[in-house]
C-alpha positions as CSV (number, residue, x, y, z in Angstrom):
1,X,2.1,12.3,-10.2
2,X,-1.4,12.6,-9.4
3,X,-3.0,8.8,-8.4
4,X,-6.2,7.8,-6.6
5,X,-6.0,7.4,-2.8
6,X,-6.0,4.3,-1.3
7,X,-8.2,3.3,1.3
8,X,-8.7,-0.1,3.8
9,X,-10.8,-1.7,1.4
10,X,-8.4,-1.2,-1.3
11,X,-6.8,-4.6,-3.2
12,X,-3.0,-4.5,-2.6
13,X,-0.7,-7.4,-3.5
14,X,3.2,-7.6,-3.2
15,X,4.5,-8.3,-7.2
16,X,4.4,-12.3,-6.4
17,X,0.5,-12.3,-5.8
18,X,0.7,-12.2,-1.8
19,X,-2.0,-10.0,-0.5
20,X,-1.2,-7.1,1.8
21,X,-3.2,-5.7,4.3
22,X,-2.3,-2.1,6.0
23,X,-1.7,-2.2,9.6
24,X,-2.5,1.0,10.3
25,X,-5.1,3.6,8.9
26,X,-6.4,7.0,9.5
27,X,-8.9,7.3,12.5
28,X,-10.3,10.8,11.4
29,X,-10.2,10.7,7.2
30,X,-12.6,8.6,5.0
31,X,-13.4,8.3,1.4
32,X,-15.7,6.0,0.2
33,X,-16.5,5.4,3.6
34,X,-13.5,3.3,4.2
35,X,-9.9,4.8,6.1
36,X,-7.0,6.0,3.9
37,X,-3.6,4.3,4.4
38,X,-0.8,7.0,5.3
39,X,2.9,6.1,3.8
40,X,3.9,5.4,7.6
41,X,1.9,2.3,8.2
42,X,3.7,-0.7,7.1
43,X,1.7,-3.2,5.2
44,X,1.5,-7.2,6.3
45,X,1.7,-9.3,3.4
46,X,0.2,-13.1,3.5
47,X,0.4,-15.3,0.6
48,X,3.4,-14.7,-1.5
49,X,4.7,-17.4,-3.5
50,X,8.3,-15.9,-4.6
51,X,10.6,-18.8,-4.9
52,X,13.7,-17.7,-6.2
53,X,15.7,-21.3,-7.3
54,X,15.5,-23.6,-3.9
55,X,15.4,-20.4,-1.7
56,X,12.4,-19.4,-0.3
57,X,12.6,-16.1,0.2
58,X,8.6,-14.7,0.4
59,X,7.3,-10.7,1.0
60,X,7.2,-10.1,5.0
61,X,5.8,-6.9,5.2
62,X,5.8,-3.9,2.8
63,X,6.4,-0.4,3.2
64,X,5.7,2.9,1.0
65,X,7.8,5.4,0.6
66,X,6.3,8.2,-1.6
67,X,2.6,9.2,-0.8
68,X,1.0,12.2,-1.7
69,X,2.8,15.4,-2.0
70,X,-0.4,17.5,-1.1
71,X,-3.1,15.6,0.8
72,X,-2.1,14.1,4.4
73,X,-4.1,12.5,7.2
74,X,-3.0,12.7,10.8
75,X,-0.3,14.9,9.3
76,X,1.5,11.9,7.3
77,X,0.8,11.8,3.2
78,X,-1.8,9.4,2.2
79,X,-0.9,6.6,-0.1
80,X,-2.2,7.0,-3.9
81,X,-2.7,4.2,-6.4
82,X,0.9,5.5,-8.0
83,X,2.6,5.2,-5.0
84,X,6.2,3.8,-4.6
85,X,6.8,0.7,-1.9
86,X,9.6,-1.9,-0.9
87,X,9.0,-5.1,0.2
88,X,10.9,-7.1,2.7
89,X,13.2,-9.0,2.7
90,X,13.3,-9.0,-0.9
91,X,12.9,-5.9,-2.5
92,X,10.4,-5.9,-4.7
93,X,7.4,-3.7,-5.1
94,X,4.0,-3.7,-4.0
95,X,1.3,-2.8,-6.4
96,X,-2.5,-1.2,-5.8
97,X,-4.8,-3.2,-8.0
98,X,-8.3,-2.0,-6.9
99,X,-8.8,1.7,-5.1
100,X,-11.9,3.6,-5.1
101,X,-12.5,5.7,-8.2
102,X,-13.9,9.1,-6.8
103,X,-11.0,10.6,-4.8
104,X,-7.7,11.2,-6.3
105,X,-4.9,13.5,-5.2
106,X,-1.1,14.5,-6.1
């Protein structure tokens, strides 16, 4: 499914509103003049406010696994806007609000 790729400067959240942050990008590919994300960096994730009844149970980190099936960096697939992701320990999804428009990819 084609999707725009996502870059450092791109807004990511877990599904609970907790930012995350990539902890890892490409050193050699830009768009917008910001470093894509490859599928193999895992994302840190600050903020969350998942309270499921009196256990707290919050996104840790997130992780994608589907990227682009055609465009890599540093020979992994870059992440697109329509990307799949886990979160840990819970589960649940992370989601690519804001990307940059110009670039997209399938």
């Amino acid at each position: 499914m084609p999707g725009t790729i996502v870059h450092l400067g791109a807004t990511v959240i877990c599904t609970h509103g907790g930012q995350a942050t990539p902890t890892l990008v490409s050193p050699f590919v830009f768009v917008n003049g910001q470093a894509v994300t490859t599928i193999t960096a895992p994302y840190m994730i600050a903020g969350c406010l998942f309270t499921p009844g009196s256990a707290v149970v919050p996104c840790v980190t997130g992780q994608w696994l589907v990227g682009s099936a055609f465009v890599l960096a540093s020979g992994q697939p870059v992440v697109l806007n329509v990307s799949t992701s886990i979160c840990t320990p819970n589960g649940t999804p992370m989601n690519v609000l804001v990307t940059q428009p110009f670039v997209s990819a399938s």
